[in-house]
C-alpha positions in Angstrom: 33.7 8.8 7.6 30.5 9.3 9.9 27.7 7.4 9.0 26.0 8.7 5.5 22.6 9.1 6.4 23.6 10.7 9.8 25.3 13.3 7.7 22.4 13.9 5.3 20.2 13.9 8.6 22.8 17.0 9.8 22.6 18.6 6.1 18.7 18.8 6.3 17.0 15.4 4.8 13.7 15.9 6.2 13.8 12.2 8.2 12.3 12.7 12.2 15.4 11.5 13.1 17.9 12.8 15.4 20.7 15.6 14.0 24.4 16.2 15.6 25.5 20.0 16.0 27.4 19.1 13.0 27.9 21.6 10.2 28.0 19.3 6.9 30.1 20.7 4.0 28.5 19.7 -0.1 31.6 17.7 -0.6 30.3 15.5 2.3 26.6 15.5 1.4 27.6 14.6 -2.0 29.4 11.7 -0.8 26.7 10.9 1.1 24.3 11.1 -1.3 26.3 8.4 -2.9 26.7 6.0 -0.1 22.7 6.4 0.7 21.8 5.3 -2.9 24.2 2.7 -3.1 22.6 1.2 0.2 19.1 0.8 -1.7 17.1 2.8 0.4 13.3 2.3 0.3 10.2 3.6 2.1 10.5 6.7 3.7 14.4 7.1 3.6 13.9 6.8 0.0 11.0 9.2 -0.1 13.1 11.6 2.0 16.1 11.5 -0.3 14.6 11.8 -3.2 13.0 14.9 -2.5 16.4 16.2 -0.9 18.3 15.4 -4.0 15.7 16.9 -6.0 15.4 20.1 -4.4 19.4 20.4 -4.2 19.4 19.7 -7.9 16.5 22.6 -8.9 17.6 25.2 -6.3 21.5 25.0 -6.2 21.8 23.4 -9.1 25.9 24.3 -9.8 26.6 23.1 -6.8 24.5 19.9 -7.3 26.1 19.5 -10.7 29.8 20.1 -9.4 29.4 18.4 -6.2 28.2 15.2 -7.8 30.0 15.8 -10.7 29.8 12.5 -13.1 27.1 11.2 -11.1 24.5 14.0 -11.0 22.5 12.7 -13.9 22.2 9.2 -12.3 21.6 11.0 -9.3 19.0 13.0 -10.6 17.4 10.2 -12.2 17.6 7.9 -9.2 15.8 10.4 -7.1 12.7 11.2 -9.7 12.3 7.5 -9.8 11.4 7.1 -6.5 9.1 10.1 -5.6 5.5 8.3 -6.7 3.6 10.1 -4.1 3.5 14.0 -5.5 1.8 15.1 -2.1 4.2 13.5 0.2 7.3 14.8 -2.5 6.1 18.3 -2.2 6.2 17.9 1.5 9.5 16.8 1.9 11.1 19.0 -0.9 9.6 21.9 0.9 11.1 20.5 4.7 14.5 20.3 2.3 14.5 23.1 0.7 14.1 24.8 4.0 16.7 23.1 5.3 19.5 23.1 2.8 19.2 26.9 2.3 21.1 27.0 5.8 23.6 24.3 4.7 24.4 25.4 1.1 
């Protein structure tokens, strides 16, 4: 499997960090999702993540909820846990939201 957060930087976390031409399917952002939490990200991956979990989770949220199946509850948790800084959250959610509307 390719690196987690290199396939959450190709399905649209907002992180200035380089993409592949790779088009990411939900089962593999889900599993990413996993791995990148498990890692205990903090600063700005975390901040980034969040705000990309979040906004999967409000917009799409069947496919958040089937995707991440057991987990999307701890998942969803996780993520509001970490985004403390409402300006820089609304940022980012609206730089993922953008983003995952072309991967979902």
């Amino acid at each position: 499997m390719d690196d987690a957060w290199q396939i959450l930087r190709d399905g649209g976390l907002p992180l200035a960090e380089p993409t592949t031409d790779a088009v990411r399917s939900a089962p593999e952002l889900a599993s990413a999702v996993r791995a990148a939490i498990a890692s205990a990200p903090h600063g700005r991956q975390a901040d980034a993540l969040a705000a990309y979990i979040l906004a999967w989770c409000q917009h799409w949220p069947t496919s958040f909820a089937s995707e991440l199946a057991g987990d999307a509850s701890t998942t969803e948790a996780w993520a509001r846990a970490q985004a403390s800084d409402p300006n820089r959250y609304l940022k980012l959610r609206r730089i993922a939201l953008e983003r995952l509307a072309r991967v979902l």
